[in-house]
N, C-alpha and C positions, 0 to 999 in steps of 0.2 A: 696572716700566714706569710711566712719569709717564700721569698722565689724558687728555692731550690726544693720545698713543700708544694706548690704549683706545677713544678716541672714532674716532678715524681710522680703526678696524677696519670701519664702515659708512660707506660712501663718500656713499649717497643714503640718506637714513630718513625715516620722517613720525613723528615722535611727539608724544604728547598729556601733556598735566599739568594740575592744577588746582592751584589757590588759595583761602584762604579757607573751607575746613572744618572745622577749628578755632577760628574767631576768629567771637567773638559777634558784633562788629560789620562790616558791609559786605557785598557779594554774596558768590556762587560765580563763582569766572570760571574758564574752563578756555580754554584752547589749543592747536592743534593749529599741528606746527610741521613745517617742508618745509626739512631741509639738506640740502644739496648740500655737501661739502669743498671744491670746484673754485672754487665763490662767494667764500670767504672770502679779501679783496685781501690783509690782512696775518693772518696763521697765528697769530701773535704770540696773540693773543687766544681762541685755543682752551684755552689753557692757563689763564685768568681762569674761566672758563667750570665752573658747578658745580651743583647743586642748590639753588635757592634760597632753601633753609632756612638754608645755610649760607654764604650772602653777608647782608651788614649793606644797611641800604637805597640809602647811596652808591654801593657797589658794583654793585647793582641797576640803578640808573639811569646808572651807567657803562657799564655790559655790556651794559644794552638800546640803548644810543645808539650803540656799536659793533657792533649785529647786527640792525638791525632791517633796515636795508637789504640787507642781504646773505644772508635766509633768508627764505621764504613762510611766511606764518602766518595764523591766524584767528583771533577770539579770541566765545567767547561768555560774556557778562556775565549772569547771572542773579539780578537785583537781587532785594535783598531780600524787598520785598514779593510778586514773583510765587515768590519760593523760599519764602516762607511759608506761600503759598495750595498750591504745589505739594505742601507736605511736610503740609499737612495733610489733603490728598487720600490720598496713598501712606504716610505714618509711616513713610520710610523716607529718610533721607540719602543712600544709596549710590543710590539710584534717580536720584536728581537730577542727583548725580556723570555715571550712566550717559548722564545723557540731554545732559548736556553736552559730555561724549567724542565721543557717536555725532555730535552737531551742528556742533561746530567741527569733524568731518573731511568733514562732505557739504557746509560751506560753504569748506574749501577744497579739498576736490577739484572740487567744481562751477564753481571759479571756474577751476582750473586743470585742465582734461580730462588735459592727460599725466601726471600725478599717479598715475593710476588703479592702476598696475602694482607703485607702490613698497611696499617694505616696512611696516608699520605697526607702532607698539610703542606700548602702554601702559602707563605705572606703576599696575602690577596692586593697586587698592584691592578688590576680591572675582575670585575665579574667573569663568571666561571662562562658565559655564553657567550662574551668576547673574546677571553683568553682560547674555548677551546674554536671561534671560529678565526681569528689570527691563524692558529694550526694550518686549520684546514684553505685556507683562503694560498698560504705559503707552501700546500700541497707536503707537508708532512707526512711518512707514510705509516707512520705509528707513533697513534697520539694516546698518551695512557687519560683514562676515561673516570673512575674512580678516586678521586680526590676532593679536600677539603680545600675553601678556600677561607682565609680566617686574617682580619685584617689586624697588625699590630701581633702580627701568631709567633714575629723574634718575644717578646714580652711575655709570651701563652708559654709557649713550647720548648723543650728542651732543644729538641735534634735541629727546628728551626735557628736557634739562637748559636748553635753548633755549627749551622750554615753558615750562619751572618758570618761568625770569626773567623772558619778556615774560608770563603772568600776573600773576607779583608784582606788577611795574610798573604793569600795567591796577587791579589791587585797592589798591596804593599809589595814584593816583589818584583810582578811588571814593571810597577814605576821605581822601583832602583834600576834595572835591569835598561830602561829605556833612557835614564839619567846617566845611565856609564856612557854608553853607547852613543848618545847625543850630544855629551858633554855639557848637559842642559841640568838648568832646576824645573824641576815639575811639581809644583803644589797642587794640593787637591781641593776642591771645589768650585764654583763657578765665581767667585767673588770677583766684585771692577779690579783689583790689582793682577786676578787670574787672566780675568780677559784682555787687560794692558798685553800682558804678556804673552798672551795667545799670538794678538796682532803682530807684535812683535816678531812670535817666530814663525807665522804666516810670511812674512816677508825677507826672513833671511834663510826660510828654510824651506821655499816654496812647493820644492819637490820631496819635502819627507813630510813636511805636514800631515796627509792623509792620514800617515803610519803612525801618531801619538797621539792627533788631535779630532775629539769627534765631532765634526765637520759640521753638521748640523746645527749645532749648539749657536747662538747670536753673540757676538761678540764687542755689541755698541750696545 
């Protein structure tokens, strides 16, 4: 059965993905994403449609320009600098993740009330009993309760894999947006030539570090 016969198994879904939790430089950006099958004018393009690990960045920006109109989304950005302050409150990465989930889906179900009834999936980064007490431990004061946790769910799901891309796209973005501005290169993932370079602008750019680099991350 081809993938886009898989994805068509859920007609309505909401699901969530992030970006950016490996990659030393740029925010956390997650998304919460609202397909409909019915939406989509040409089908043709369900079958492009993948986990955004595993699209190159053209294709990125292909897939997001052929879907952004034709699926609800939200997207929460959690730049650097307040993901730094954040993780040095909690020493805890997945917290952050959590509180990104719980927030791109109370900004799009609030934006869209009929929402409220659909099914929900997340690409399960912890169990559903640590995710939902991260919430509560971070004093969250509305944590939606009803949802799938399903691990590998960019692969399962359509509106998941829709997450995956339109974050990519928003963290491709930041990291131009943070390359103009810094007059820097920022490559993405954690690799020794990344971390060379980390060290690098830890020491010529000791006071904006915070703001592109997540701090946390080991850099020897």
């Amino acid at each position: 059965m081809d993938k886009a016969n898989i994805f068509l198994d859920e007609k309505i879904l909401i699901g969530t993905d992030e970006v950016g939790v490996g990659d030393f430089f740029g925010p956390l950006v997650v998304v919460a994403c609202r397909v409909n099958i019915d939406d989509f004018v040409d089908k043709k393009i369900l079958a492009q449609i993948n986990d955004s690990k595993q699209l190159s960045d053209s294709k990125i920006y292909n897939i997001f320009e052929a879907i952004k109109e034709q699926v609800k989304y939200s997207v929460v950005i959690i730049e650097n600098e307040k993901y730094n302050k954040i993780y040095d409150q909690v020493q805890n990465s997945h917290i952050l993740k959590a509180l990104g989930h719980n927030k791109a889906l109370i900004n799009l179900i609030s934006n869209n009330p009929d929402f409220k009834n659909d099914k929900i999936v997340i690409d399960e980064f912890v169990n559903s009993k640590k995710y939902f007490s991260y919430l509560e431990k971070i004093k969250e004061p509305y944590i939606f309760q009803n949802i799938t946790f399903c691990q590998k769910a960019e692969s399962k799901y359509l509106a998941v894999a829709c997450a995956s891309i339109i974050a990519r796209w928003h963290f491709l973005e930041k990291i131009k947006e943070l390359e103009t501005e810094l007059k820097i290169t920022l490559p993405l993932g954690a690799s020794n030539d990344v971390k060379t370079l980390v060290r690098q602008y830890k020491k010529i750019h000791p006071d904006k570090a915070k703001t592109f680099i997540k701090m946390h991350f080991k850099d020897s």
